[in-house]
Every structure is written in C-alpha cells, then in structure tokens.
PDB file as gemmi writes it, atoms N, CA and C in Angstrom:
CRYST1    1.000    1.000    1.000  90.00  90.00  90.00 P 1                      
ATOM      1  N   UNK A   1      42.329  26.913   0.689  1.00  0.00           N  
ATOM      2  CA  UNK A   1      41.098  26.994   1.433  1.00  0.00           C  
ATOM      3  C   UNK A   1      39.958  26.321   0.658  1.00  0.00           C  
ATOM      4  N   UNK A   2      39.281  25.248   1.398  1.00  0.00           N  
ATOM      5  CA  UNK A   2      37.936  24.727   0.972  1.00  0.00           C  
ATOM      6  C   UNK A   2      36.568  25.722   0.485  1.00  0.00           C  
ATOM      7  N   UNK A   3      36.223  25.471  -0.646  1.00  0.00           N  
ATOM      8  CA  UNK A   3      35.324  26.590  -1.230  1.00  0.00           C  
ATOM      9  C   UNK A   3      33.783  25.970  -0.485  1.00  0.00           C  
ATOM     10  N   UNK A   4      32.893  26.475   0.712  1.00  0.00           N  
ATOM     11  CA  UNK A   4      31.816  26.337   1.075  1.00  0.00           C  
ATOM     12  C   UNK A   4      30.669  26.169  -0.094  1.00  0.00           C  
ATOM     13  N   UNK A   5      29.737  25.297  -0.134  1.00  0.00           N  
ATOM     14  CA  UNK A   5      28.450  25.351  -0.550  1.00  0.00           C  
ATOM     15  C   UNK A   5      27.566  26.572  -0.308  1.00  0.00           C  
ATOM     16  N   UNK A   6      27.313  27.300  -1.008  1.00  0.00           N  
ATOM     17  CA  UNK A   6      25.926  28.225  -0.546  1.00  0.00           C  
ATOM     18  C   UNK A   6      25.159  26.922  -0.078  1.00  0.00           C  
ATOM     19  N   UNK A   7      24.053  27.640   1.020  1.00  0.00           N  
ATOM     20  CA  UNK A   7      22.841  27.289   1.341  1.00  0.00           C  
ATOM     21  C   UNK A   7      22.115  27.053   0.130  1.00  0.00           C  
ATOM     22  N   UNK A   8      21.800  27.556  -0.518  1.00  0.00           N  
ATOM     23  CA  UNK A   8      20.943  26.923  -1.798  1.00  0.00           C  
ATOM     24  C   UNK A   8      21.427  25.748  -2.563  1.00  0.00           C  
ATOM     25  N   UNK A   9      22.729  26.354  -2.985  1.00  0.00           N  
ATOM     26  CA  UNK A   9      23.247  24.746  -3.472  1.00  0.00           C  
ATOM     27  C   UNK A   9      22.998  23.433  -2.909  1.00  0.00           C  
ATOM     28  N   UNK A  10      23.404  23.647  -1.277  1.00  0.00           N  
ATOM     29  CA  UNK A  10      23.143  22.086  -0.494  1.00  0.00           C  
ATOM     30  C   UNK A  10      21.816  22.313  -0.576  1.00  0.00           C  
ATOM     31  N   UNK A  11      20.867  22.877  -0.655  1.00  0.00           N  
ATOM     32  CA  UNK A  11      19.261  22.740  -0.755  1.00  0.00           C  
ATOM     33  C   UNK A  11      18.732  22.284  -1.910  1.00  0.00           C  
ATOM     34  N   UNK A  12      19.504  22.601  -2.637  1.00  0.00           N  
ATOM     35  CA  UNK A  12      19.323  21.772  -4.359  1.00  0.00           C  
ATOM     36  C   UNK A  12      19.641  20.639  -4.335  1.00  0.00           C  
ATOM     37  N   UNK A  13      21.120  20.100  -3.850  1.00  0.00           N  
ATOM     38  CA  UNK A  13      21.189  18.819  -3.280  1.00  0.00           C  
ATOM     39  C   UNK A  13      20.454  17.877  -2.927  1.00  0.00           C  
ATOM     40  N   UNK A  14      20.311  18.331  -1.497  1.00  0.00           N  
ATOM     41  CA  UNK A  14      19.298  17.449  -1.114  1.00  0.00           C  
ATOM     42  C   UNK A  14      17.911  17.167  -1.752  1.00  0.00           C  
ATOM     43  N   UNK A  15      17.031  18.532  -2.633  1.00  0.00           N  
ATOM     44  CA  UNK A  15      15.953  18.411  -2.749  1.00  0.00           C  
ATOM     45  C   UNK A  15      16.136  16.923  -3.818  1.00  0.00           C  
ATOM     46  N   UNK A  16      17.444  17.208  -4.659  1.00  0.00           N  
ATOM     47  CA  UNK A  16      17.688  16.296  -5.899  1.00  0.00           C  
ATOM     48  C   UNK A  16      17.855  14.594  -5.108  1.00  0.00           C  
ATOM     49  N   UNK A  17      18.322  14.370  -4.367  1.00  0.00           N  
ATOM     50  CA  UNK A  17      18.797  13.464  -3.701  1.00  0.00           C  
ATOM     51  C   UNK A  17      16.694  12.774  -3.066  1.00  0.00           C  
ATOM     52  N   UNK A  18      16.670  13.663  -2.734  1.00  0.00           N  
ATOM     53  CA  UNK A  18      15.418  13.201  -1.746  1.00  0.00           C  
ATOM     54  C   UNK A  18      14.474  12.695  -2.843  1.00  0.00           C  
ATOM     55  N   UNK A  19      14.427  13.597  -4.737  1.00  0.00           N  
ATOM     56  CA  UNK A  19      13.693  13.172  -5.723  1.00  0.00           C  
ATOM     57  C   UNK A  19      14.177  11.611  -6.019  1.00  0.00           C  
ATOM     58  N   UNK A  20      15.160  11.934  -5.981  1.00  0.00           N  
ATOM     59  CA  UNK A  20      15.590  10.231  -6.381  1.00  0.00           C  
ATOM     60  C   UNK A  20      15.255   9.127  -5.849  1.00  0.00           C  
ATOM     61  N   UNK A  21      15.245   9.310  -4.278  1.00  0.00           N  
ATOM     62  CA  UNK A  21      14.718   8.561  -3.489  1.00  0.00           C  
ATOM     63  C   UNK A  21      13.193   8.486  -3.785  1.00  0.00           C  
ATOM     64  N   UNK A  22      12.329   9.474  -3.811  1.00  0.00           N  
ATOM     65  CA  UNK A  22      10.948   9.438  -4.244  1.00  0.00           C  
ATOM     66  C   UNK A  22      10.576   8.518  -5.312  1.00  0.00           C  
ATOM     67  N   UNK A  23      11.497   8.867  -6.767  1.00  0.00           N  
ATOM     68  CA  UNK A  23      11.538   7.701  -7.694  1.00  0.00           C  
ATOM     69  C   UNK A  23      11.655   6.418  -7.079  1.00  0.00           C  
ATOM     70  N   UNK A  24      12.914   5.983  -6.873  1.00  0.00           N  
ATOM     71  CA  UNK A  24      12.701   4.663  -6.463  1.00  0.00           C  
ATOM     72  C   UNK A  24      11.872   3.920  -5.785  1.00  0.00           C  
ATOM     73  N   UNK A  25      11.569   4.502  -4.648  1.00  0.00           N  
ATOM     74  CA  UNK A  25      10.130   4.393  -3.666  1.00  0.00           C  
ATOM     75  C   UNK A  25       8.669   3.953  -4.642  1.00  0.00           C  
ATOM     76  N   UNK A  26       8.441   4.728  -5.521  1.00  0.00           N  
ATOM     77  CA  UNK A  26       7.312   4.526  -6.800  1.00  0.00           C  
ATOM     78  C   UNK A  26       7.611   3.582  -7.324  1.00  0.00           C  
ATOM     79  N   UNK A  27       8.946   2.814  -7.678  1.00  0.00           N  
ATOM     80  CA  UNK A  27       9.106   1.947  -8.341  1.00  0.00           C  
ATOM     81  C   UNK A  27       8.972   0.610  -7.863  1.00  0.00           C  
ATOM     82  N   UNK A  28       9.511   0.586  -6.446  1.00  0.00           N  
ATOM     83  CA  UNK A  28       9.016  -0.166  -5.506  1.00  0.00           C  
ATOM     84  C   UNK A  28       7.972  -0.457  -5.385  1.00  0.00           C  
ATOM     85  N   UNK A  29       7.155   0.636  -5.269  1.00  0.00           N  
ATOM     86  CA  UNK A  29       5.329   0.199  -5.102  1.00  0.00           C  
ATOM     87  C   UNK A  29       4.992  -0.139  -6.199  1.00  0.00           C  
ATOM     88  N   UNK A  30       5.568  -0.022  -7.376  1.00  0.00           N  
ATOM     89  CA  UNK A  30       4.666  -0.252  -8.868  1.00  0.00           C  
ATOM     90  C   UNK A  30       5.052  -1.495  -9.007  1.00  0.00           C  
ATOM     91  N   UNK A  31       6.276  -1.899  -8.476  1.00  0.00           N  
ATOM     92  CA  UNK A  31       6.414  -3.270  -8.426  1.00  0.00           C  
ATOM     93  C   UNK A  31       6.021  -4.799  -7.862  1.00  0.00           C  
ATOM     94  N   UNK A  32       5.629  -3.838  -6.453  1.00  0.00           N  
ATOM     95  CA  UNK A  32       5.019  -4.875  -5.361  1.00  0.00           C  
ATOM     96  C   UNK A  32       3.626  -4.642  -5.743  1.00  0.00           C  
ATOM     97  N   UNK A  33       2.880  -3.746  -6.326  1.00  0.00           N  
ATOM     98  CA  UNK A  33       1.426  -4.127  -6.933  1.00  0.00           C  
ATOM     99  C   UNK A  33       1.370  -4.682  -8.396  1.00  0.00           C  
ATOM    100  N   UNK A  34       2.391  -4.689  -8.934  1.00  0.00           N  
ATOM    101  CA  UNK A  34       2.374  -5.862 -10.056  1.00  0.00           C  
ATOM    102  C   UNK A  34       2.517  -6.985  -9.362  1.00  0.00           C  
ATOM    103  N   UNK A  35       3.378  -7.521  -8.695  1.00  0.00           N  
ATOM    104  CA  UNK A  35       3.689  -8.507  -8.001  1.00  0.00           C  
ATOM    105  C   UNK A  35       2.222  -9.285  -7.210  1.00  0.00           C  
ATOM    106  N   UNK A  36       1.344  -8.237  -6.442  1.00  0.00           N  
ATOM    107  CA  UNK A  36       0.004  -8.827  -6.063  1.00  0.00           C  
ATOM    108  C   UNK A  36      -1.111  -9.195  -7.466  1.00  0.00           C  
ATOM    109  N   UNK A  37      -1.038  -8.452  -8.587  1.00  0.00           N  
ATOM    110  CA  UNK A  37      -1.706  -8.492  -9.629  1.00  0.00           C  
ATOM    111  C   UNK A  37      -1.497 -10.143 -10.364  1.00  0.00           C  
ATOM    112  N   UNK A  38      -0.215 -10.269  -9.873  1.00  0.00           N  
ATOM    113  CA  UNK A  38       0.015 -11.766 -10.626  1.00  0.00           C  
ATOM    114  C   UNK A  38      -0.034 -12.560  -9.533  1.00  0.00           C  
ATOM    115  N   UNK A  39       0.079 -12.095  -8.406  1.00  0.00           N  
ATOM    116  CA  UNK A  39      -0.072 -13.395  -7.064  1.00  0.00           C  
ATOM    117  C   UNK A  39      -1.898 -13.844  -7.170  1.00  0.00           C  
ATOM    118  N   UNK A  40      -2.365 -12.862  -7.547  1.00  0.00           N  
ATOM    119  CA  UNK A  40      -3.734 -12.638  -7.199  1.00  0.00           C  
ATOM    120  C   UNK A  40      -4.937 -13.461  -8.161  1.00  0.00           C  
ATOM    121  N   UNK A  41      -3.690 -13.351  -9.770  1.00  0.00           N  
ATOM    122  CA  UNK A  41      -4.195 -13.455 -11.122  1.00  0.00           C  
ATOM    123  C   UNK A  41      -5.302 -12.771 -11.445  1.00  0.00           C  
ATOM    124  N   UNK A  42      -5.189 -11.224 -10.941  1.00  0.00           N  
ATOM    125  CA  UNK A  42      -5.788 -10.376 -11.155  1.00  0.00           C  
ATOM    126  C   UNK A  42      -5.685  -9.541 -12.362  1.00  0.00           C  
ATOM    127  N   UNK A  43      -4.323  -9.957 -12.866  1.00  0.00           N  
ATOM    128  CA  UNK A  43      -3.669  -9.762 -14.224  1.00  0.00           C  
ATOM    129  C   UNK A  43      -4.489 -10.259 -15.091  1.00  0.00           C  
ATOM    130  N   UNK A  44      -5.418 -11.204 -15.267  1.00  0.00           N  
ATOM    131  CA  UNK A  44      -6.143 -12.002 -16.283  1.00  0.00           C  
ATOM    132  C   UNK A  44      -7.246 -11.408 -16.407  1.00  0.00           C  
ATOM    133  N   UNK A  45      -7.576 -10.054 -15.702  1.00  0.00           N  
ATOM    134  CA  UNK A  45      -9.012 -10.036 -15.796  1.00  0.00           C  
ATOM    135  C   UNK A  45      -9.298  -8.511 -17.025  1.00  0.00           C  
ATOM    136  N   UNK A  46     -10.046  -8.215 -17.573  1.00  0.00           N  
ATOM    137  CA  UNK A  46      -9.695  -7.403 -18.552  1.00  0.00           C  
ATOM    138  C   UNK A  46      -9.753  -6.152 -17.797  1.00  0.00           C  
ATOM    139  N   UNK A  47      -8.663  -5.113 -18.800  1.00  0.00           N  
ATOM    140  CA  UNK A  47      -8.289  -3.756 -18.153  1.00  0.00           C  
ATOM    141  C   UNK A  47      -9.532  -2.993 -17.835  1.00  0.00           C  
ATOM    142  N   UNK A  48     -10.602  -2.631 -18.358  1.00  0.00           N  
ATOM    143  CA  UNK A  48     -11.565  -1.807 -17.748  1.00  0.00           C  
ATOM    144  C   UNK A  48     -12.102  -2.800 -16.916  1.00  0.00           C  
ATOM    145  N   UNK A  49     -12.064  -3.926 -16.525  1.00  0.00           N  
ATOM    146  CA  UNK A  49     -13.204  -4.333 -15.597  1.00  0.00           C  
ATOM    147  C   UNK A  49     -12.025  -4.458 -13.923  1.00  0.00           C  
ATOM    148  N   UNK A  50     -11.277  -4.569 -14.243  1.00  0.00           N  
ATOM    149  CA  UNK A  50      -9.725  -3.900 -13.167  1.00  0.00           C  
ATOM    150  C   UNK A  50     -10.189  -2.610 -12.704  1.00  0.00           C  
ATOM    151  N   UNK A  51     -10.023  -1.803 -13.744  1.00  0.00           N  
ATOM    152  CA  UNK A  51     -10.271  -0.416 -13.377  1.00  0.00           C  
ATOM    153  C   UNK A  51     -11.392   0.095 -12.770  1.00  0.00           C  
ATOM    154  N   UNK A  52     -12.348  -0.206 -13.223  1.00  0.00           N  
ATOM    155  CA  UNK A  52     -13.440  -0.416 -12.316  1.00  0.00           C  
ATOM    156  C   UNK A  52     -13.550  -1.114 -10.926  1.00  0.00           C  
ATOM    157  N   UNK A  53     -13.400  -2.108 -10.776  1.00  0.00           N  
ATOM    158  CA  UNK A  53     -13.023  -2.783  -9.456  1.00  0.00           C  
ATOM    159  C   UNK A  53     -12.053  -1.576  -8.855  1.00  0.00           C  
ATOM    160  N   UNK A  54     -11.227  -0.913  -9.115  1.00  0.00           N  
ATOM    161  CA  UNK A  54     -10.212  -0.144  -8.093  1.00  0.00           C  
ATOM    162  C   UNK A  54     -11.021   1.063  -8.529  1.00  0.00           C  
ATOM    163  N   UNK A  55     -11.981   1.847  -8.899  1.00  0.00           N  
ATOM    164  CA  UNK A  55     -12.261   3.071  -8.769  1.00  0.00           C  
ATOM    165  C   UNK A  55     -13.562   2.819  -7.434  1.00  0.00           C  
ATOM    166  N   UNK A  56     -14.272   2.086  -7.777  1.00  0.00           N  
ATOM    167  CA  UNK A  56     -14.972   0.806  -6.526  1.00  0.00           C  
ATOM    168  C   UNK A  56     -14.482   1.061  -5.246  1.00  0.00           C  
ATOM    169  N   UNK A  57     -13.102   0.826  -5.417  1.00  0.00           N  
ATOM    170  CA  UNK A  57     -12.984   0.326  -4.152  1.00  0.00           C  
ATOM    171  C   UNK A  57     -12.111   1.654  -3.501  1.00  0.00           C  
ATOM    172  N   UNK A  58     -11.704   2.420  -4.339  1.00  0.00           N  
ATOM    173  CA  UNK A  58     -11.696   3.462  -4.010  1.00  0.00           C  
ATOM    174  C   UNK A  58     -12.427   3.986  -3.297  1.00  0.00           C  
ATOM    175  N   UNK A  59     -13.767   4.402  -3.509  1.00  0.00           N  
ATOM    176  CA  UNK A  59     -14.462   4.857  -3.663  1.00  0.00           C  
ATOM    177  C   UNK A  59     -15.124   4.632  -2.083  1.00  0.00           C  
ATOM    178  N   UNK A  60     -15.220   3.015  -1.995  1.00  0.00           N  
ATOM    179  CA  UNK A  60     -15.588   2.115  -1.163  1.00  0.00           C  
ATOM    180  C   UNK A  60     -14.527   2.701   0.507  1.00  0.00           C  
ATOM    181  N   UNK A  61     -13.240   2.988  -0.153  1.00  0.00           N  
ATOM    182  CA  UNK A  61     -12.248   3.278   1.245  1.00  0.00           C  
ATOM    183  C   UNK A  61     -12.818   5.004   1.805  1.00  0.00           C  
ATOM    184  N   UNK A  62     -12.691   5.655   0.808  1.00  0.00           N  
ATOM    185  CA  UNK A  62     -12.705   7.304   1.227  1.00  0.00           C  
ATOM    186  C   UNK A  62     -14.014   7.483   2.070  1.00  0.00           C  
ATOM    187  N   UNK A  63     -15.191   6.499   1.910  1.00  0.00           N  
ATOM    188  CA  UNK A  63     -16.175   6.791   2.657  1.00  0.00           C  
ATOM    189  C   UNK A  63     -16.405   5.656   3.892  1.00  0.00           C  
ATOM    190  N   UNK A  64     -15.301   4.721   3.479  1.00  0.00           N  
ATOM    191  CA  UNK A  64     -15.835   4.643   5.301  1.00  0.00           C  
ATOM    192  C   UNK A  64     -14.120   3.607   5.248  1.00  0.00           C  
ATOM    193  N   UNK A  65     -13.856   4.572   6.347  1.00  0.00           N  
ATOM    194  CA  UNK A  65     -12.522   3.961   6.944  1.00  0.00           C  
ATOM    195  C   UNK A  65     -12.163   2.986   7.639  1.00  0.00           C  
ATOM    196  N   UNK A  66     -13.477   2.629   8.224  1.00  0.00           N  
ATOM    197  CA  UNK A  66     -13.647   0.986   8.659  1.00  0.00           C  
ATOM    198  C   UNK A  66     -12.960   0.216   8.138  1.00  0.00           C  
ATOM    199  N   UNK A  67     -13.894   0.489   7.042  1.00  0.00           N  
ATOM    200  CA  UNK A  67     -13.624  -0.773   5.364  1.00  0.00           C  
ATOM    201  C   UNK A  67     -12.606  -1.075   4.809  1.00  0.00           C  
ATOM    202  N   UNK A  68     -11.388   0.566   5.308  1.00  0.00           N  
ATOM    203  CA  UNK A  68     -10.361   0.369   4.520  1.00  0.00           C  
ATOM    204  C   UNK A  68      -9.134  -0.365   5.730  1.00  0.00           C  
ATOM    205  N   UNK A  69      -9.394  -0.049   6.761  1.00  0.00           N  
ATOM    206  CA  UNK A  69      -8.734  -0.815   8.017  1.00  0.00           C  
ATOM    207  C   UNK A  69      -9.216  -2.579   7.767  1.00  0.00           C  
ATOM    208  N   UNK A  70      -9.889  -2.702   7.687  1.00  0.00           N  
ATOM    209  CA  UNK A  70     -10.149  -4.377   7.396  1.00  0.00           C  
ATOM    210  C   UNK A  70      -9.642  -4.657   6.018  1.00  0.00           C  
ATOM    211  N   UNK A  71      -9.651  -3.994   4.981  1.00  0.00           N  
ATOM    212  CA  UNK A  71      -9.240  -4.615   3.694  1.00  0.00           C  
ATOM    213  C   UNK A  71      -7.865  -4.237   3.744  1.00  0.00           C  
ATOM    214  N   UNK A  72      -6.842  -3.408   4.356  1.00  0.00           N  
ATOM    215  CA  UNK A  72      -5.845  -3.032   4.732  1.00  0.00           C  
ATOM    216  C   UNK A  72      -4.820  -4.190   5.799  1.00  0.00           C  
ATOM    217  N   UNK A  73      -6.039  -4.568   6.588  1.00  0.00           N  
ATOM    218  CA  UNK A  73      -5.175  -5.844   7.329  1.00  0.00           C  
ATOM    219  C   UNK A  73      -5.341  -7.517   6.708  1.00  0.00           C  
ATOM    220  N   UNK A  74      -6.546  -7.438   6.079  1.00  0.00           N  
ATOM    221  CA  UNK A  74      -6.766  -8.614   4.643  1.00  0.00           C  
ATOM    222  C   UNK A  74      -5.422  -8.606   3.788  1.00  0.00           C  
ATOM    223  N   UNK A  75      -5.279  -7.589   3.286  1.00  0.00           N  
ATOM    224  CA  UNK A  75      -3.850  -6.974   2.534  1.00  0.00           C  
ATOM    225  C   UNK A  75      -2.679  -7.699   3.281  1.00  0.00           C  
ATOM    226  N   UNK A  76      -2.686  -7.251   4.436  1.00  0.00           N  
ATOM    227  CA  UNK A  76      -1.029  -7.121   4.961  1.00  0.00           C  
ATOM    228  C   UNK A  76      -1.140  -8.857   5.211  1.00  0.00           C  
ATOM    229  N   UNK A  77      -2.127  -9.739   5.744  1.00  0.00           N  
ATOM    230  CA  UNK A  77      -1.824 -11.013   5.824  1.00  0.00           C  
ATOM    231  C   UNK A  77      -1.540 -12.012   4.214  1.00  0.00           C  
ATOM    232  N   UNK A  78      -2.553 -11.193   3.399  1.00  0.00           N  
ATOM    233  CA  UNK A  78      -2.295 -11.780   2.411  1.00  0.00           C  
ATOM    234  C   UNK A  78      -0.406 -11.671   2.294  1.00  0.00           C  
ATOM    235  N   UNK A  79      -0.093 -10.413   1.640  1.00  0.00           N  
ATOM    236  CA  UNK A  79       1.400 -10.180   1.569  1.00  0.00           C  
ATOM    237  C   UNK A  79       2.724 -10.850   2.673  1.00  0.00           C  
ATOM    238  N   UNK A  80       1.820 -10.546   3.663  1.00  0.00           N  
ATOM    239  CA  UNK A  80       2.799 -10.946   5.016  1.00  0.00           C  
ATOM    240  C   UNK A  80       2.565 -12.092   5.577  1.00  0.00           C  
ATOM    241  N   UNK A  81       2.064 -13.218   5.535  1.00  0.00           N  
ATOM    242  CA  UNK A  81       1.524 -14.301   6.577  1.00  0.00           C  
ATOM    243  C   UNK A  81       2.512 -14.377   7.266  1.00  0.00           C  
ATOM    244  N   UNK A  82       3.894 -14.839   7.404  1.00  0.00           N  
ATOM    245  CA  UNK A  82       4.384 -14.878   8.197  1.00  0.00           C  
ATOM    246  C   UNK A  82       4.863 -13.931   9.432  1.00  0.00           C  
ATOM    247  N   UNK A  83       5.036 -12.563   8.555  1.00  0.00           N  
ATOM    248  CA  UNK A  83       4.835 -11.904   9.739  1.00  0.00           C  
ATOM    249  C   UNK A  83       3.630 -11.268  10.695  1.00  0.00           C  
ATOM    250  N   UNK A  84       2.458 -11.476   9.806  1.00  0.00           N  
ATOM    251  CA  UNK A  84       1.383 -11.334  10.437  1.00  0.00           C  
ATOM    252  C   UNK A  84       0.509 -12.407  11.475  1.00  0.00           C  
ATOM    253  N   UNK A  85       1.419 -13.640  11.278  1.00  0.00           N  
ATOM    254  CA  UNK A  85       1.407 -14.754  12.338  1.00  0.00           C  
ATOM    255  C   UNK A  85       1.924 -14.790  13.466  1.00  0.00           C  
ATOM    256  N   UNK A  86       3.032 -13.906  13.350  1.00  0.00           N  
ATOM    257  CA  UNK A  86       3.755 -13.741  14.515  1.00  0.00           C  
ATOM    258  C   UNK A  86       2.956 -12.577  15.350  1.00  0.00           C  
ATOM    259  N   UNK A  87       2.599 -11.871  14.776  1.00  0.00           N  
ATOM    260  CA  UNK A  87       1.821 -10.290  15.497  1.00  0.00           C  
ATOM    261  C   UNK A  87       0.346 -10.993  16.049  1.00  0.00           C  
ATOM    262  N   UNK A  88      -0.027 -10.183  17.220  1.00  0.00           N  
ATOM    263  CA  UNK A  88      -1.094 -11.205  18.115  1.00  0.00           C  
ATOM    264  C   UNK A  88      -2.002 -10.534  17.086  1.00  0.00           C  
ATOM    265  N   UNK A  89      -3.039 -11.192  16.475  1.00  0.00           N  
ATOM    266  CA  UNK A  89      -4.385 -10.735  15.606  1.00  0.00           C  
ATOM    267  C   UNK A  89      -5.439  -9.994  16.536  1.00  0.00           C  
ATOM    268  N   UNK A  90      -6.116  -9.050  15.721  1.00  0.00           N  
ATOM    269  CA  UNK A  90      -6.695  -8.284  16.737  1.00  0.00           C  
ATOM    270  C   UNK A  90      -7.634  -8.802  17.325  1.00  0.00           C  
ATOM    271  N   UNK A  91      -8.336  -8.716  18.070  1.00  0.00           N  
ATOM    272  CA  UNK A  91      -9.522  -8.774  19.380  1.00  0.00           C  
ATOM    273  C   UNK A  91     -10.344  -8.759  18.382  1.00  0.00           C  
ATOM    274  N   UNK A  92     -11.928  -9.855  18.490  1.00  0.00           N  
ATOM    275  CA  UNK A  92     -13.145  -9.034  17.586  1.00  0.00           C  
ATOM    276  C   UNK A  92     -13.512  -8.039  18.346  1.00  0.00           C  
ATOM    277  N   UNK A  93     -13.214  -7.160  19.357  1.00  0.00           N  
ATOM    278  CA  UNK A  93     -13.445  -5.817  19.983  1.00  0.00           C  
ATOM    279  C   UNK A  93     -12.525  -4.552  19.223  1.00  0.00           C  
ATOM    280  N   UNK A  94     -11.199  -4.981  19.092  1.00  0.00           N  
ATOM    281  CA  UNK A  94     -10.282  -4.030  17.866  1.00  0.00           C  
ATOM    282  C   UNK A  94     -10.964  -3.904  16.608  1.00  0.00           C  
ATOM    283  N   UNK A  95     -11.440  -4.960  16.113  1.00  0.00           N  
ATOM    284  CA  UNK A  95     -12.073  -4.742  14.636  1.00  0.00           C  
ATOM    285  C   UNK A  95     -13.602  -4.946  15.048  1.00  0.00           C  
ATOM    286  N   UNK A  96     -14.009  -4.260  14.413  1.00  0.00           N  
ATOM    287  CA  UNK A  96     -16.245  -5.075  14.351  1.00  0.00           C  
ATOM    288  C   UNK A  96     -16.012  -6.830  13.802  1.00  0.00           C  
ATOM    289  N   UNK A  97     -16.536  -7.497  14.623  1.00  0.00           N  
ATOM    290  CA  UNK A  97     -16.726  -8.873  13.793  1.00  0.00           C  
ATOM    291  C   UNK A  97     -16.990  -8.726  12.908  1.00  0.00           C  
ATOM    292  N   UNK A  98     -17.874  -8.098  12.230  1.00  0.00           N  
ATOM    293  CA  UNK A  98     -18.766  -8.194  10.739  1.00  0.00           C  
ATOM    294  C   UNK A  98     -17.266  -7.826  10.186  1.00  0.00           C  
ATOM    295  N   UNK A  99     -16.771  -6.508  10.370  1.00  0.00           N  
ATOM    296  CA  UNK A  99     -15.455  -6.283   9.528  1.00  0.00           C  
ATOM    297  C   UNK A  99     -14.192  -7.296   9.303  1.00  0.00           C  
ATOM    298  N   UNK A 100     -13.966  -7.839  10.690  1.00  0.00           N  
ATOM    299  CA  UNK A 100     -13.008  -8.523  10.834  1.00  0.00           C  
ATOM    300  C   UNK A 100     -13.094 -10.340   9.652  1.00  0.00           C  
ATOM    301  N   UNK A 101     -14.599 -10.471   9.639  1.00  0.00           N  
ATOM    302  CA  UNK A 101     -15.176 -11.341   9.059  1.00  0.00           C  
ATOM    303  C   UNK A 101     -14.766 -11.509   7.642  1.00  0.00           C  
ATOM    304  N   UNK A 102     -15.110  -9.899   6.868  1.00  0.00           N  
ATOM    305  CA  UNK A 102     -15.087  -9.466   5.622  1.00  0.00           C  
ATOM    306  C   UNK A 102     -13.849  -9.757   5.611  1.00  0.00           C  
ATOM    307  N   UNK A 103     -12.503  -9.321   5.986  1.00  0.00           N  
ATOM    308  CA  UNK A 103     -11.519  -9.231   5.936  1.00  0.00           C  
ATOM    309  C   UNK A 103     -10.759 -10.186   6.265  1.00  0.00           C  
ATOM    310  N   UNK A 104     -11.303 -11.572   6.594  1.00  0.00           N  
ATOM    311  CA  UNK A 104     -10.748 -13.030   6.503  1.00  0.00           C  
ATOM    312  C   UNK A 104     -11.253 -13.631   5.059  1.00  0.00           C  
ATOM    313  N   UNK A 105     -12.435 -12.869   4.430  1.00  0.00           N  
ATOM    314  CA  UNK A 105     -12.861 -13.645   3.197  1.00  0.00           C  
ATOM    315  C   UNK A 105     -12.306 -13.039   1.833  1.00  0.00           C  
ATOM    316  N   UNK A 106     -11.514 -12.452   2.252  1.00  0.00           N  
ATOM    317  CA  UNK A 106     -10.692 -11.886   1.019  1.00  0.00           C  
ATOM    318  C   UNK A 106      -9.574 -12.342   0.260  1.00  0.00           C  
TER     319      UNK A 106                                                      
END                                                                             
C-alpha cells in the first residue's frame, strides 16, 4: 500500500516549490534591470547619483499615477518596440497629451 502525504507535507511542498519559483522570478527581474542599466548606459553614472534618480522617481510614481502609466508605457516601448508596434498606440484621449508627450521623450 502507497503511504499518503499528510496535508501539511504537500503544503510544505508546494510552499517550497512556489519559493523557488519566487527566487527565480527576482532573478529574472534583477537581470532584465541590469540589462536596461547597460542598454541605457545608465551603468556609467555614479552610484549615489543613480540612487537618487530612482528614489526621485519613486517618489515621482506613488504620487501621481498618471506619471507612472506614461513612464510605464515609455518603458515597455523602449524594451519592446517590436511588440509595442504591433499593439495600436493609445488615443491622445487614453493618455493626456502632455503625458503621452513626456513619455515619447524618454
């Protein structure tokens, strides 16, 4: 006779399984923002004046979500052109012109 898993065991399982996945996922992102850091040659610029620029812009997203929807789709064309060529670009009625503006000069 096959010896069953307790419920906890397969819950340990999975929780372990799902951590792993979490890791890799982080590693992924730590990778694809190194990857923009050197596309960007944002790598060259010195570490506190980096850090600053991203506490900035931090700072800049949490208070107005506008800002972070336009620098968010600035983002995805930068990374994506091709697939963001294919996707119809939004309306200046979807974005504010002024935003949509900002977010071509990036």
């Amino acid at each position: 006779m096959a010896k069953r898993s307790s419920p906890s065991a397969t819950i340990q399982q999975k929780l372990a399984i799902l951590q792993e996945q979490r890791l890799k996922l982080e590693a992924q992102r730590d990778q694809e923002l190194l990857r923009v850091l050197h596309k960007t040659e944002a790598h060259t610029l010195n570490l506190f004046t980096l850090t600053g620029a991203l506490l900035e812009a931090y700072k800049v997203v949490t208070a107005n979500p506008s800002q972070a929807e336009a620098w968010h789709y600035a983002g995805e064309r930068f990374l994506h052109p091709k697939r963001t060529a294919k996707n119809a670009k939004p309306k200046v009625g979807d974005v504010p012109a002024q935003k949509l503006a900002t977010a071509q000069t990036l």
